[in-house]
C-alpha positions as CSV (number, residue, x, y, z in Angstrom):
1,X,83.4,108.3,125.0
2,X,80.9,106.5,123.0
3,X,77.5,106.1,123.8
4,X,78.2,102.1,123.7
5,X,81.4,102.7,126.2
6,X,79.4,104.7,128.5
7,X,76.7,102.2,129.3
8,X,80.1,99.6,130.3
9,X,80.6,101.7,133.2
10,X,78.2,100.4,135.0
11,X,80.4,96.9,135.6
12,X,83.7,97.3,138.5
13,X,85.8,95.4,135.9
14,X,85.1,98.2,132.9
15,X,85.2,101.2,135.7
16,X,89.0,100.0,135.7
17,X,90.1,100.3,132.6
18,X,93.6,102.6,131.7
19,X,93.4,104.5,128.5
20,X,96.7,105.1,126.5
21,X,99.1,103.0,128.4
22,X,102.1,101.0,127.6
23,X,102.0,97.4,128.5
24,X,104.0,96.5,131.8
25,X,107.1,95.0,131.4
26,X,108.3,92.8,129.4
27,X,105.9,95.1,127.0
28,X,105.0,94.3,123.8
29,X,106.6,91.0,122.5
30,X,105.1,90.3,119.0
31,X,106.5,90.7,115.7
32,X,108.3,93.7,114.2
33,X,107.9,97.2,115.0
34,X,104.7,96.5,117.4
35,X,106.5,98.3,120.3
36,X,106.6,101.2,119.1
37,X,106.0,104.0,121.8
38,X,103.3,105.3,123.0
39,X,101.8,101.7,122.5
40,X,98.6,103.1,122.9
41,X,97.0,100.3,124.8
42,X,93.4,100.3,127.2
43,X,94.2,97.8,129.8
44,X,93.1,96.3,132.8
45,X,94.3,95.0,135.6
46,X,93.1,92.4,138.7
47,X,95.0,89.8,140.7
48,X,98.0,90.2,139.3
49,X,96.9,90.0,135.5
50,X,96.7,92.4,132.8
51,X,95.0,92.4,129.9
52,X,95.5,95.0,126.5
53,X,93.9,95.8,123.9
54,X,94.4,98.3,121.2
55,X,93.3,98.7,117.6
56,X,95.5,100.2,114.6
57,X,95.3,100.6,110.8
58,X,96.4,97.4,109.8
59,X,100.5,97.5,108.7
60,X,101.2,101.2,110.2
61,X,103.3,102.4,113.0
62,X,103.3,103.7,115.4
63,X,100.1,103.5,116.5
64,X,96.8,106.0,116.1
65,X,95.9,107.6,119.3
66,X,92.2,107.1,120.8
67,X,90.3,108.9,122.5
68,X,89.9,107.0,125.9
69,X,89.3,103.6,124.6
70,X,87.6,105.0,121.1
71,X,90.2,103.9,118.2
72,X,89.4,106.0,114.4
73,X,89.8,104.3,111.4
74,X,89.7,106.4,108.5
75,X,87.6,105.3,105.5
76,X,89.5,103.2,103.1
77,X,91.6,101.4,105.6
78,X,91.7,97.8,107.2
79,X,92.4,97.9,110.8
80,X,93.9,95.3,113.0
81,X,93.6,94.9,117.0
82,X,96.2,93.6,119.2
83,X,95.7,91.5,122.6
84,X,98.0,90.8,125.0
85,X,97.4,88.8,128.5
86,X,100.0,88.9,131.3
87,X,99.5,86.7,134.1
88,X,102.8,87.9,135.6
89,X,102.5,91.4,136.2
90,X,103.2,90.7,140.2
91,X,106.6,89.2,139.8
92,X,104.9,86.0,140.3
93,X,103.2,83.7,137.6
94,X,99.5,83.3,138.9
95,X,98.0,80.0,138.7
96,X,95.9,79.6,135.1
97,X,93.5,76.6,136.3
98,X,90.1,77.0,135.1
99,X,91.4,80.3,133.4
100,X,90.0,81.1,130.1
101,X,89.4,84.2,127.7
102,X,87.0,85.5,125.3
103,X,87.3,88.1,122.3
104,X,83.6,88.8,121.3
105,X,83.4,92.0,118.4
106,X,80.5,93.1,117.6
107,X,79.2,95.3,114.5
108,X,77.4,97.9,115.9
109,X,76.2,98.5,112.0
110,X,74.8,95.0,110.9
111,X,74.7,93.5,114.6
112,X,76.8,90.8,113.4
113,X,78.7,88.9,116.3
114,X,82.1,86.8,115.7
115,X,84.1,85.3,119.0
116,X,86.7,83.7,119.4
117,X,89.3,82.1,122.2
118,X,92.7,83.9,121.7
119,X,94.6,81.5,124.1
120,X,97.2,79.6,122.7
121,X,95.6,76.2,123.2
122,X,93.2,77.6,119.8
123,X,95.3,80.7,118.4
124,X,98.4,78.3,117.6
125,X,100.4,81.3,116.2
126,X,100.4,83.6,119.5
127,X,103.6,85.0,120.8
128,X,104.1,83.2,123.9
129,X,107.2,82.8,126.3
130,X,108.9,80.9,123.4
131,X,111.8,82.7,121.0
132,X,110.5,82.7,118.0
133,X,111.7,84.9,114.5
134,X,108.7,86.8,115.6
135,X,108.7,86.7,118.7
136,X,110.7,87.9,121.0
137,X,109.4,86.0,124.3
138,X,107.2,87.0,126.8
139,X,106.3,85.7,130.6
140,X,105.0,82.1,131.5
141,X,102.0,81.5,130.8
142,X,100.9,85.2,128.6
143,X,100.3,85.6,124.8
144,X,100.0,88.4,122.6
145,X,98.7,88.5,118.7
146,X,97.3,90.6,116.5
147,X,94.2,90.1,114.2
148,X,92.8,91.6,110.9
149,X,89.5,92.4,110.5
150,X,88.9,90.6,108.1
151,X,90.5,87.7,108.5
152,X,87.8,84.5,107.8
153,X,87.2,83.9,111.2
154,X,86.0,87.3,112.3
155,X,84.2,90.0,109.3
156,X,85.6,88.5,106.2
157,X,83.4,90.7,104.1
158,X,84.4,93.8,106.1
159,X,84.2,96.9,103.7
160,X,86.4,99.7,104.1
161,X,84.7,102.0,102.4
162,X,81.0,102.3,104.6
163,X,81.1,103.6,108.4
164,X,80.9,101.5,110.7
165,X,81.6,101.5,114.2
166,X,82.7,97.8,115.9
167,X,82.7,96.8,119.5
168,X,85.7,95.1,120.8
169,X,85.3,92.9,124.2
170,X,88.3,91.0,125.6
171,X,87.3,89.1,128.7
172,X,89.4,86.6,130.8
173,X,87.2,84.6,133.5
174,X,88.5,82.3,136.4
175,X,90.2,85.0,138.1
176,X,90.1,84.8,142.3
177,X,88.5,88.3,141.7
178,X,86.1,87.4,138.8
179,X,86.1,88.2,135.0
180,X,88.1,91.0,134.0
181,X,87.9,92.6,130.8
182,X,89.3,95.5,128.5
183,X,87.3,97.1,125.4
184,X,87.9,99.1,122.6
185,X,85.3,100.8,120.5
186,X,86.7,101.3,116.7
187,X,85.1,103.8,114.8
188,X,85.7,103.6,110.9
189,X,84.6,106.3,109.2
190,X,81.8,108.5,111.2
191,X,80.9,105.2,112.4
192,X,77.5,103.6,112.6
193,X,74.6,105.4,114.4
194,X,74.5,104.7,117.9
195,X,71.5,102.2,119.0
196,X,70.4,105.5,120.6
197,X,70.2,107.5,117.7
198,X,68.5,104.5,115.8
199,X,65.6,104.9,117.9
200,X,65.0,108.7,117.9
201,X,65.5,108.5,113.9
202,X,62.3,105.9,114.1
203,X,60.9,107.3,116.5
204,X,60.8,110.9,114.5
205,X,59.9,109.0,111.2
206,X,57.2,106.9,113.4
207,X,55.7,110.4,114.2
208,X,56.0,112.2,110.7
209,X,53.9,109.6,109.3
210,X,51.3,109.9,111.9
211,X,51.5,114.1,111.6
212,X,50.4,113.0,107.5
213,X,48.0,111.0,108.4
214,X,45.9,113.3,110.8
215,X,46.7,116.2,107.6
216,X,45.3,113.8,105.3
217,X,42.1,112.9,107.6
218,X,41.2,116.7,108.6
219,X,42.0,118.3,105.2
220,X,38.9,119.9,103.8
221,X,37.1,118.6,100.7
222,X,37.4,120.3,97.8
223,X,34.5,122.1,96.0
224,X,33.9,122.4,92.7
């Protein structure tokens, strides 16, 4: 696990989390060939909700396999993430009053931030209990989708070709419990340096620079 996935331990709703699953039934609902098994999904469950949340190289199935909630992305590819929420997973629709949800990603690289609600009220093109041609109908009240990196609304200048690692938070709060949330870290590449590694690097530069110095001051003069 990542250094970035390790320090989300600390919170009950992360300590939760499912690696590799497949989504509970009626499983994955969205457009063609998304079902595939093993779905590959981390999920999370509380008061009879699931959420999941899984990233892939964008157009290929079936799906990479991650290491816990870690997803690789090799360099040179676009990579998608799917979400799926499932307020049914009790046989009994819970009641989605004051519900709402949250996708934050973050670029560990550039420490850029994009969010965005993934309900259907603002994603109008989510899979929902409706029969669509691309969808094939899910329980009251859920929604599943999939988005693209680079799609305007999140990294549109996303490049392929540099490592980079993102940081993937999907976070439902009104629950009876309290929020509840799933995460994926995506690594493209070797990724970016951990936050972590950052500092030591300055922190070894920070004290090269200060070993020169003290050279510089104590060499002996030259004589002629």
């Amino acid at each position: 696990m990542s250094a970035v996935a390790a320090l989300g331990l600390a919170s009950g709703a992360r300590a939760t989390e499912q690696f590799n699953q497949n989504l509970a039934a009626p499983g994955v609902y969205f457009g063609t060939g998304n079902g595939v098994l093993p779905q590959e999904f981390t999920t999370n469950t509380a008061d009879g909700v699931e959420l999941g949340l899984r990233s892939k190289i964008s157009g290929i199935h079936p799906q990479i396999v991650p290491t816990e909630d870690t997803y690789f992305i090799p360099l040179g590819a676009t990579f998608n993430f799917d979400y799926s929420f499932n307020p049914d997973i009790n046989g009994s629709e819970i009641s989605l009053a004051g519900v709402t949800a949250l996708i934050t990603i973050t670029d560990q690289m550039t420490g850029g931030v994009a969010t965005f609600d993934p309900s259907p009220a603002t994603i109008t093109d989510d899979c929902t209990s409706a029969v669509t041609a691309h969808c094939t109908g899910g329980p009251a009240g859920g929604y599943q989708n999939s988005e693209k990196i680079s799609f305007g609304f999140l990294f549109p200048t996303y490049n392929a070709n540099v490592n980079d690692t993102f940081h993937i938070t999907y976070t439902v709060s009104g629950l009876t419990s309290g929020p509840l949330s799933v995460d994926n870290i995506v690594q493209v590449g070797s990724g970016a340096p951990e936050p972590a590694s950052w500092a030591l690097m300055i922190v070894g530069f920070v004290g090269i620079g200060a070993g020169l110095r003290r050279s510089r001051k104590t060499a002996a003069p030259a004589t002629a």
